[in-house]
KEKE-3310 file (N, C-alpha, C; in steps of 0.2 Angstrom, whole numbers, plus 5000, padded with zeros to 4 digits):
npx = (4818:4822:4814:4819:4819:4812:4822:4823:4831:4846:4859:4867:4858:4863:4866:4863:4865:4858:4858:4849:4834:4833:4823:4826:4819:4818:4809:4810:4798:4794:4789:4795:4810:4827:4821:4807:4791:4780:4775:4780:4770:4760:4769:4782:4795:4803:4806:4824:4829:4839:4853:4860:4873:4880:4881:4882:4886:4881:4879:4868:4858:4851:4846:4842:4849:4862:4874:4877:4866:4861:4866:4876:4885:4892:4886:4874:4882:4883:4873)
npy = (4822:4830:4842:4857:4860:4877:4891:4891:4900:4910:4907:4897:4886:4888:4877:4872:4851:4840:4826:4814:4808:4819:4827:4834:4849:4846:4850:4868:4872:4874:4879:4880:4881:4874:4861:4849:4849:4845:4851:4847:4836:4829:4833:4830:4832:4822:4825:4823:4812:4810:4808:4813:4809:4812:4828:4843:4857:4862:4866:4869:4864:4879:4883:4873:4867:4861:4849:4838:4834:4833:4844:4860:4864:4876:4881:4890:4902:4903:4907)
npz = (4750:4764:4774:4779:4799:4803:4812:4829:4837:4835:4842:4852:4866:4882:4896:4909:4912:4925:4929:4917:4907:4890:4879:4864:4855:4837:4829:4827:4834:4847:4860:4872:4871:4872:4871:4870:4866:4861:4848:4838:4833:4822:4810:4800:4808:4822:4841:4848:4858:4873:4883:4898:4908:4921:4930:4921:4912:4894:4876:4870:4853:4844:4831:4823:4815:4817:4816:4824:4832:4848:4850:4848:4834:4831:4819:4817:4814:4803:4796)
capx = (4822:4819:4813:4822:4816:4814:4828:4822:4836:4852:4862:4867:4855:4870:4862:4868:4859:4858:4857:4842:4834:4830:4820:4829:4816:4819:4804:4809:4793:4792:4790:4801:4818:4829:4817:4800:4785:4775:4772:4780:4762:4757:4774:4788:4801:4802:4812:4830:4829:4848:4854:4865:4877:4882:4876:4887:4887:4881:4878:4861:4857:4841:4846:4840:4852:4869:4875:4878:4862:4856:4871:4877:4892:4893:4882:4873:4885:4884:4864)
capy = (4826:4831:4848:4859:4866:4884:4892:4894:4905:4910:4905:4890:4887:4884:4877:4865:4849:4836:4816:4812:4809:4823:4827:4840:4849:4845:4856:4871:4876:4873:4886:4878:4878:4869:4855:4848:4853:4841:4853:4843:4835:4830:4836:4827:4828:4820:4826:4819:4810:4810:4805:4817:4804:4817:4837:4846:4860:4859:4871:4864:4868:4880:4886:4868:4866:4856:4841:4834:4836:4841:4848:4867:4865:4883:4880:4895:4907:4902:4908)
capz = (4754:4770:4776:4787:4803:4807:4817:4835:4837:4833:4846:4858:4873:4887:4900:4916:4914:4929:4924:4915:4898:4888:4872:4861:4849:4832:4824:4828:4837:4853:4865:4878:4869:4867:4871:4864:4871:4856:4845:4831:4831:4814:4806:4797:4815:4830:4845:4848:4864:4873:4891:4902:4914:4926:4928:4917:4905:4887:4873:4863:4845:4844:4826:4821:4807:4818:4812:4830:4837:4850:4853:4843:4830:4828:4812:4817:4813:4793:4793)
cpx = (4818:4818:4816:4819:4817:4818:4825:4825:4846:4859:4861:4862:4861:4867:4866:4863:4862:4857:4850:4843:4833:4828:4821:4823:4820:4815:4805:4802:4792:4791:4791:4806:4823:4824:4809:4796:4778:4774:4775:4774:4763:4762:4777:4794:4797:4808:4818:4830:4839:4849:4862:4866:4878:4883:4884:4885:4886:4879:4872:4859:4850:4840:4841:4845:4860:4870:4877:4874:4863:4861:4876:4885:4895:4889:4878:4875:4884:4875:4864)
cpy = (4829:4840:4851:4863:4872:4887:4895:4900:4905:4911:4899:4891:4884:4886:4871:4861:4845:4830:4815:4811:4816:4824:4834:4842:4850:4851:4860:4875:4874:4879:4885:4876:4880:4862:4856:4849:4850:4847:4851:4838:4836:4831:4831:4825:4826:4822:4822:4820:4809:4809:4809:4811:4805:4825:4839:4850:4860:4867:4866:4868:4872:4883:4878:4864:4862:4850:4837:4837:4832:4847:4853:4862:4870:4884:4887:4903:4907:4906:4918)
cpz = (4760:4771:4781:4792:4804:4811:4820:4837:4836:4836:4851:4864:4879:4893:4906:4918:4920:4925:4924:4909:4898:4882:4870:4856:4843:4825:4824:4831:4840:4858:4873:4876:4874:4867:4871:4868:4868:4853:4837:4829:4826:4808:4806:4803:4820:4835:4847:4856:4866:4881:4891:4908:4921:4924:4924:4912:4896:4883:4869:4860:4847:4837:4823:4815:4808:4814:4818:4833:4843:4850:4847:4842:4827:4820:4810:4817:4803:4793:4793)
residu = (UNK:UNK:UNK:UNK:UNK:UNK:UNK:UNK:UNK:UNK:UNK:UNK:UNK:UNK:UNK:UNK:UNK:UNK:UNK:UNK:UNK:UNK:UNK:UNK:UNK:UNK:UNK:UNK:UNK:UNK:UNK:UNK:UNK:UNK:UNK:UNK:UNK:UNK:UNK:UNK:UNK:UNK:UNK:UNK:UNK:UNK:UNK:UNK:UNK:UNK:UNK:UNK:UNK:UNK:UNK:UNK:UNK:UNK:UNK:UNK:UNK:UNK:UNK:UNK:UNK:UNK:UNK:UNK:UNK:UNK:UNK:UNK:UNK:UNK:UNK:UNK:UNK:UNK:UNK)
# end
């Protein structure tokens, strides 16, 4: 069974990305959330890579614990 990441925090990061890749942290420890910074080094995750099309608004998980990563599914209100 898998181990779950520590909750960065307990709300959505809403942020307005532009067209790119990105690397969502998965570890909860980064210290550039919502995204990875390597510091899952060594550890059981890896960050979830994801491609914005065009700039637009999102909400991203930082509780760690959605089921539609990267992106928040309110999951962080159950904690």
């Amino acid at each position: 069974m898998s181990k779950k990441a520590p909750v960065a925090a307990t709300e959505p990061a809403i942020l307005r990305l532009e067209p790119g890749t990105y690397y969502w942290c998965a570890c909860g420890k980064s210290k550039n959330q919502p995204f990875c910074d390597g510091s899952h080094e060594g550890s059981e995750f890896t960050p979830r890579e994801f491609e914005i099309t065009e700039a637009r608004n999102v909400a991203l998980c930082q509780c760690k614990q959605t089921r539609n990563p990267p992106f928040c599914d309110g999951t962080h209100i159950e904690l």
